[in-house]
C-alpha positions as CSV (number, residue, x, y, z in Angstrom):
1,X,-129.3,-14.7,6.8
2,X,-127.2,-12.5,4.2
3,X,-124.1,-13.2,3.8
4,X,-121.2,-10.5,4.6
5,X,-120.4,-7.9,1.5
6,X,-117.4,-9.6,0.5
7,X,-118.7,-13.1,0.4
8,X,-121.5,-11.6,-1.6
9,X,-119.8,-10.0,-3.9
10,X,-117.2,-13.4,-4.6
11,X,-120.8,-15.6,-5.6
12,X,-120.5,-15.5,-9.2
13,X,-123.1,-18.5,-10.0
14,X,-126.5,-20.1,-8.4
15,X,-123.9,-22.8,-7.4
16,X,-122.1,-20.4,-5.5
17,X,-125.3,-19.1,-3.8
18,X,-126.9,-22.8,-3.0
19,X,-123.8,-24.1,-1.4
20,X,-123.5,-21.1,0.5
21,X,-127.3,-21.3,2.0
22,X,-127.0,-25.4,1.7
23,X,-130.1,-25.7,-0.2
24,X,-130.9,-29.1,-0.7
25,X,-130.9,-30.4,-4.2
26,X,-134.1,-32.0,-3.8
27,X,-135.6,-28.5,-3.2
28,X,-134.3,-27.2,-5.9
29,X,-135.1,-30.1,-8.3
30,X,-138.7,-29.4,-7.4
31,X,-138.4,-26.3,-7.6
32,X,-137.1,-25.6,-11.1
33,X,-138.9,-28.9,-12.2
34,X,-141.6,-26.0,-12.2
35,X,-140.1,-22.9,-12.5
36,X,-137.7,-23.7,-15.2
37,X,-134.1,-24.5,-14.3
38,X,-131.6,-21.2,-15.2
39,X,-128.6,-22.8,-14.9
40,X,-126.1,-21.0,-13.4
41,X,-127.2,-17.9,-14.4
42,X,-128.3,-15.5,-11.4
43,X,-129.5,-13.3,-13.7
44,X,-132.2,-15.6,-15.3
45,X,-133.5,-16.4,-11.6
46,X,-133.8,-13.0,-10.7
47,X,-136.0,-11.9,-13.5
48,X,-138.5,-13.9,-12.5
49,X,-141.7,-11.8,-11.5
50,X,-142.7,-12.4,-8.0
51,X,-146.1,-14.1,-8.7
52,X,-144.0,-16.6,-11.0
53,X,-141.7,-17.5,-7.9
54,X,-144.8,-17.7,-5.7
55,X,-146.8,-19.9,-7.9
56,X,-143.6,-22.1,-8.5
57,X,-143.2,-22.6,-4.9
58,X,-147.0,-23.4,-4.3
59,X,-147.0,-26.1,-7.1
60,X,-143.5,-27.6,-6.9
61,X,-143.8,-31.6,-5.0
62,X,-140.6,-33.3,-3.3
63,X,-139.6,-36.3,-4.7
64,X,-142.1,-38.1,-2.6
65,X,-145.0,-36.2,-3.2
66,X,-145.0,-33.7,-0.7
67,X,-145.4,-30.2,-1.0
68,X,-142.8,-27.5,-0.1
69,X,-143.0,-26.3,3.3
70,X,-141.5,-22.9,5.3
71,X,-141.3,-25.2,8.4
């Protein structure tokens, strides 16, 4: 799930990061269609609160509608 040290350490931007997990931009559009979009700033995502992430996640719709989903 995490990447090794090195490759860690050589992600610089959220682009970085989502092309290394392969995040769908669809996910991420809902996502930040909630939350806010950062950017590329890492730093801006990870100062998000916990409950703030949470409640982004529970209210953030795919393009057709449909909640986000663990599964």
């Amino acid at each position: 799930m995490f990447p090794a040290q090195a490759a860690a350490m050589a992600m610089q931007t959220l682009g970085d990061l989502k092309g290394f997990y392969e995040l769908p931009e669809a996910l991420w559009t809902a996502f930040t269609s909630v939350a806010g979009d950062p950017g590329e700033d890492l730093k801006l995502l990870a100062i998000l609160p916990q409950p703030v992430i949470a409640a982004a996640l529970e209210r953030a719709l795919l393009p057709d509608g449909s909640p986000l989903s663990a599964v």
